[in-house]
N, C-alpha and C positions, 0 to 999 in steps of 0.2 A: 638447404645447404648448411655446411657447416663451419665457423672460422675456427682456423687450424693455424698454430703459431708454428714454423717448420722451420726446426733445427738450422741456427747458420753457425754452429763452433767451429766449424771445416774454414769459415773465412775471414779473415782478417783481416779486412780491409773494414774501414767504418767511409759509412756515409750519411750527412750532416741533415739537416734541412726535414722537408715535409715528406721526406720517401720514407724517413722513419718510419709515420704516419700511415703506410699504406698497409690495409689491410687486406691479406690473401687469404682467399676463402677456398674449399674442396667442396668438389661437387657430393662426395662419397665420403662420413666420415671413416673414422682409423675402422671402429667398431664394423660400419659398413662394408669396408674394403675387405675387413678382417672375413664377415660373414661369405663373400664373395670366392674368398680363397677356398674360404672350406667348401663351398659348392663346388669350387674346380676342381678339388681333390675327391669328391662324390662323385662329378662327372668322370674324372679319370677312370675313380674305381669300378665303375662301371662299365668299361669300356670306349664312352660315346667318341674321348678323345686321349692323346700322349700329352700335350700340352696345349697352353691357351692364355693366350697376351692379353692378357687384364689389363685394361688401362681407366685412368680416372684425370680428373680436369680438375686444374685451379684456377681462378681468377683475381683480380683487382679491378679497380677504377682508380685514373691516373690523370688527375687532372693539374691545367702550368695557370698558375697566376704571372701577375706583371702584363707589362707593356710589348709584349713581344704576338710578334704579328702571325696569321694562322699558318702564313708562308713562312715562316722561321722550319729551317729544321731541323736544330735541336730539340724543339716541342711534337714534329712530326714521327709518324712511325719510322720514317727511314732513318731518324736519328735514332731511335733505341738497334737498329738493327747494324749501325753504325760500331756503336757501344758493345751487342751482343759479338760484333766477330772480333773485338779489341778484346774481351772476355775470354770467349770460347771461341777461337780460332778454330775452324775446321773444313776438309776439304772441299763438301758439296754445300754450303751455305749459300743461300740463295734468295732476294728480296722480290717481291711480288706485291704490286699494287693495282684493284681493284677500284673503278670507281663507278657513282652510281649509271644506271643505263641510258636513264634520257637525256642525260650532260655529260658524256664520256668525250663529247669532242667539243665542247664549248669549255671557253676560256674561265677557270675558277670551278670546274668541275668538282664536287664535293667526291671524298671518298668514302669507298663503301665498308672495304676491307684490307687490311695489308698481311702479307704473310713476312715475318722475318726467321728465316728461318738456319742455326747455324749445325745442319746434320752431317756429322761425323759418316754415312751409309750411304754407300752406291745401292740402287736398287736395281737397275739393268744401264747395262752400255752396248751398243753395237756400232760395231767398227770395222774397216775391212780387215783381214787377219790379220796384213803384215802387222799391224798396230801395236798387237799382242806379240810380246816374248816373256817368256824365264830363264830366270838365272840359274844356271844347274848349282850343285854344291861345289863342284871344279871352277867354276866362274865360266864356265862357257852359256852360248846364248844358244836356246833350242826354241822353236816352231811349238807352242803351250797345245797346237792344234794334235799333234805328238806325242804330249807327253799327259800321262793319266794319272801323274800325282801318285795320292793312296791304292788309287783305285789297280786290282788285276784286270787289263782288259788288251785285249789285242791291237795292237797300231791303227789307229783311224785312219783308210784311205775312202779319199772323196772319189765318188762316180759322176761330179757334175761336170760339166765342157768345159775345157780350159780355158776357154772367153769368158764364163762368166765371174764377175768380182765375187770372191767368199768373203765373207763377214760372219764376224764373231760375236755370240753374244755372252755377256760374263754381267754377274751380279754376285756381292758382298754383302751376307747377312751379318749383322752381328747378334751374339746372344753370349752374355755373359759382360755385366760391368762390374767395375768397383772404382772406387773414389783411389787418386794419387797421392805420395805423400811431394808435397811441395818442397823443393830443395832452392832457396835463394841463394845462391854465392853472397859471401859477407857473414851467412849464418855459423854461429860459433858449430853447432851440428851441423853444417855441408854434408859430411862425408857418410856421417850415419843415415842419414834421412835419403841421401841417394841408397844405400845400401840396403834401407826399411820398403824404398820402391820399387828397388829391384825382385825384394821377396814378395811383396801386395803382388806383382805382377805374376811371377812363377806361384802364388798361391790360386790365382786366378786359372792358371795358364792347365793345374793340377785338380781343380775343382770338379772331382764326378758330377754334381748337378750342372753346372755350368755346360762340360760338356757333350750329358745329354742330350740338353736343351740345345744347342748348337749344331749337333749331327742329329737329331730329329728335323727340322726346318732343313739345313743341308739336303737330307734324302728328299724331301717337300719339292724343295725349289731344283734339283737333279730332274723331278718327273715333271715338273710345270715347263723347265726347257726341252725335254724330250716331244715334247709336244708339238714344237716349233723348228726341231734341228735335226741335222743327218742321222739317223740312225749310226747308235756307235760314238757320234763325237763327243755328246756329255760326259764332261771329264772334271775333277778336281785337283788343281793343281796344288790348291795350299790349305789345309784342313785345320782349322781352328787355331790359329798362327795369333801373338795377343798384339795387338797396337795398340800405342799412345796416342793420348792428346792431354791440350793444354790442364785439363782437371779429372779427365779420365784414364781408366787401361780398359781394353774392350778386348773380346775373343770375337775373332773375323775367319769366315771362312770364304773360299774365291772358289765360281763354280763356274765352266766355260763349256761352250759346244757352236759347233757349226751352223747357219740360220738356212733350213732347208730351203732354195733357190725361190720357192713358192710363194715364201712369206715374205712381208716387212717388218718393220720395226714396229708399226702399230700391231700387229698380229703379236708379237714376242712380247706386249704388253698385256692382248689381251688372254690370251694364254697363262699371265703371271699374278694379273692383279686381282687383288691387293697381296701387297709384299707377303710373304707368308712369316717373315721374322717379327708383324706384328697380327697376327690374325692365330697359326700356333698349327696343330694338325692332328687329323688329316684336315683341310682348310674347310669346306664346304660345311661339315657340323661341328666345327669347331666357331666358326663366326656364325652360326645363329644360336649356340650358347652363350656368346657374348654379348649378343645385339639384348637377349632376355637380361644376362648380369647387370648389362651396362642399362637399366632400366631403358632401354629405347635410345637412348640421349643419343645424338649423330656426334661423331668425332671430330666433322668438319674437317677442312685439309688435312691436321694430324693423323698420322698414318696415311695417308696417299701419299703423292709422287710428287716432282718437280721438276724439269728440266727441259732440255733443245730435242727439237726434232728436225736432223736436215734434209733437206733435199737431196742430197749425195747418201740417203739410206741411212746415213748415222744417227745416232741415238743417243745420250746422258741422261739418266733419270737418279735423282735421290730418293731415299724415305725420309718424310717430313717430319722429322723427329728434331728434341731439344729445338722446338719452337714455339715462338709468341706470333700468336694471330689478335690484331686489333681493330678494331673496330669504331666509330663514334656512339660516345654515349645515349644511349637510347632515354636517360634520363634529363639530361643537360643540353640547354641549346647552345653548350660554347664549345665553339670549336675546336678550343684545346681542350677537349674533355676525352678521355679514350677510355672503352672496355676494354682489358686484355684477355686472354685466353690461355693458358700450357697445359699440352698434353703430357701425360708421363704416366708409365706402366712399365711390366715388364712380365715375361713368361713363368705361368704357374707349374710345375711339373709336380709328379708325385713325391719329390724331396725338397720342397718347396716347404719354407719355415711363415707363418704369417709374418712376422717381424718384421725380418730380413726383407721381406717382399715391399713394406710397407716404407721401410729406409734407402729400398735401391728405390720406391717411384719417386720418393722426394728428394735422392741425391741427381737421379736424371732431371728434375726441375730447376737444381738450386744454381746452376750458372746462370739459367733466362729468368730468374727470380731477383737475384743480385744485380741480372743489365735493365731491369724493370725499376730496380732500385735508384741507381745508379742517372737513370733517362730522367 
């Protein structure tokens, strides 16, 4: 492994103490990472694949002096995960704790693993239709089951019995980030720096590689739910549309269809996974080119899923993205001692710059870098 000092000029906040201290290391150096690219761009040319979500891992070891007890948790994972959604607020952010199997239900249970995880990306929802509406550009609300977006395609009518519930199933890939520019009211530049965000955004929103990358995985995840749903209903309602968050702008695309009466939710899973917004396409040789890039190393929860499976057939799942997985230190017998873990990558395409590539996987780290800090 390598320790890699990663750029924090983006932030401004200082933080005091023995976080300075920590030292984050890459599993993959720059040089590595860089080598890697260029074999995506060998495989492209080749044909094997269109693109391919490189990803690569950084760590720490994060350990609390003082008098503070193993039950404090400020010192616990769920206290960085505390801190991570004060950071980076975002929709499907979701805390998961693991603990080990032959004390799972005695009193003092050690833990095994925690996921904190704050992802911006729905990976699949199913819900019954009514759930789902859009907003036309008139303001009116139309049935999304209806309406084909980009797409030419004839009115979806369903042949299922009118007793039975229809349910919808929609997933939101994202492909395409960039760093915001931060605008504080009080700032003598307020009004520029809103104005410098509004172009990052529309620069994003206009990036042919961005948008590649975005309607490749689009078409991906259209045939993974064809799989699973009426003939006909795969529809796209909103096609590479940019949303904000607290430190990013992202390019989102929304892709919906009907859940053939046959399936469930678990089926609309297994049909999908792993998300294709981190795996790249066509899926199937595109992730065992990876599995060789990524020298073997398993991703662990990063990039899989997270979320409810109800009873009543509904479904919410995220991609496990912009997350810290932690662990106890395998070197330390003190219980405030923790491994951390961040995943962060991002899609290689044939206009794919090594640089650029190697600054977007450390700008998707640097918010759970900073609440690692910070914790």
């Amino acid at each position: 492994m390598t320790t890699y000092a990663m750029d924090d000029t983006r932030d401004n906040d200082k933080i005091d103490g023995a976080a300075q201290d920590l030292e984050f290391t890459l599993k993959r150096s720059k040089d590595e990472y860089s080598a890697d690219i260029a074999r995506c761009h060998e495989e492209i040319r080749n044909g094997e694949s269109y693109e391919l979500c490189l990803t690569n891992q950084i760590s720490t070891r994060v350990s609390f002096s003082g008098n503070s007890s193993p039950e404090d948790v400020s010192t616990s994972p769920f206290g960085l995960y505390k801190i991570l959604r004060k950071r980076n607020p975002a929709p499907f952010s979701a805390f998961l704790k693991f603990f080990t199997k032959d004390e799972e239900t005695e009193v003092g249970a050690k833990s095994a693993v925690s996921i904190c995880c704050s992802s911006p990306e729905r990976f699949l929802s199913v819900n019954q239709n009514k759930s789902f509406s859009t907003n036309g550009d008139d303001g009116t609300t139309t049935s999304s089951s209806r309406d084909h977006g980009w797409e030419f395609a004839p009115p979806f009518v369903s042949e299922r019995d009118s007793t039975q519930p229809e349910f919808m199933v929609e997933t939101k890939p994202i492909k395409g980030t960039t760093s915001r520019i931060i605008a504080n009211e009080g700032d003598v530049d307020f009004e520029l720096k809103l104005l410098e965000d509004e172009r990052v955004a529309e620069e994003l929103r206009t990036s042919v590689k961005n948008r590649a990358e975005n309607l490749m995985i689009v078409d991906l995840l259209r045939n993974d739910l064809s799989r699973v749903c009426e003939p006909g209903s795969v529809h796209v309602p909103k096609l590479m549309g940019i949303e904000s968050f607290a430190t990013v702008h992202q390019m989102v695309s929304t892709i919906r269809g009907i859940v053939d009466p046959k399936y469930t939710a678990i089926d609309v899973i297994a049909a999908s996974f792993p998300g294709g917004s981190m795996t790249g396409a066509p899926k199937l040789r595109s992730v065992d080119i990876l599995d060789d890039l990524e020298l073997g190393n398993r991703r662990g929860p990063y990039s899989g899923c997270l979320g409810y499976i109800s009873l009543s057939g509904a479904m919410d799942m995220n991609i496990v993205i912009r997350t810290a997985v932690v662990a106890p230190d395998r070197l330390s017998n003190d219980e405030k001692s923790w491994e951390v873990a961040i995943g962060a990558g991002g899609a290689i395409t044939a206009l794919s710059e090594s640089d650029d590539e190697f600054d977007e996987m450390l700008l998707k780290a640097s918010a759970i870098k900073k609440s690692v800090k910070e914790w």
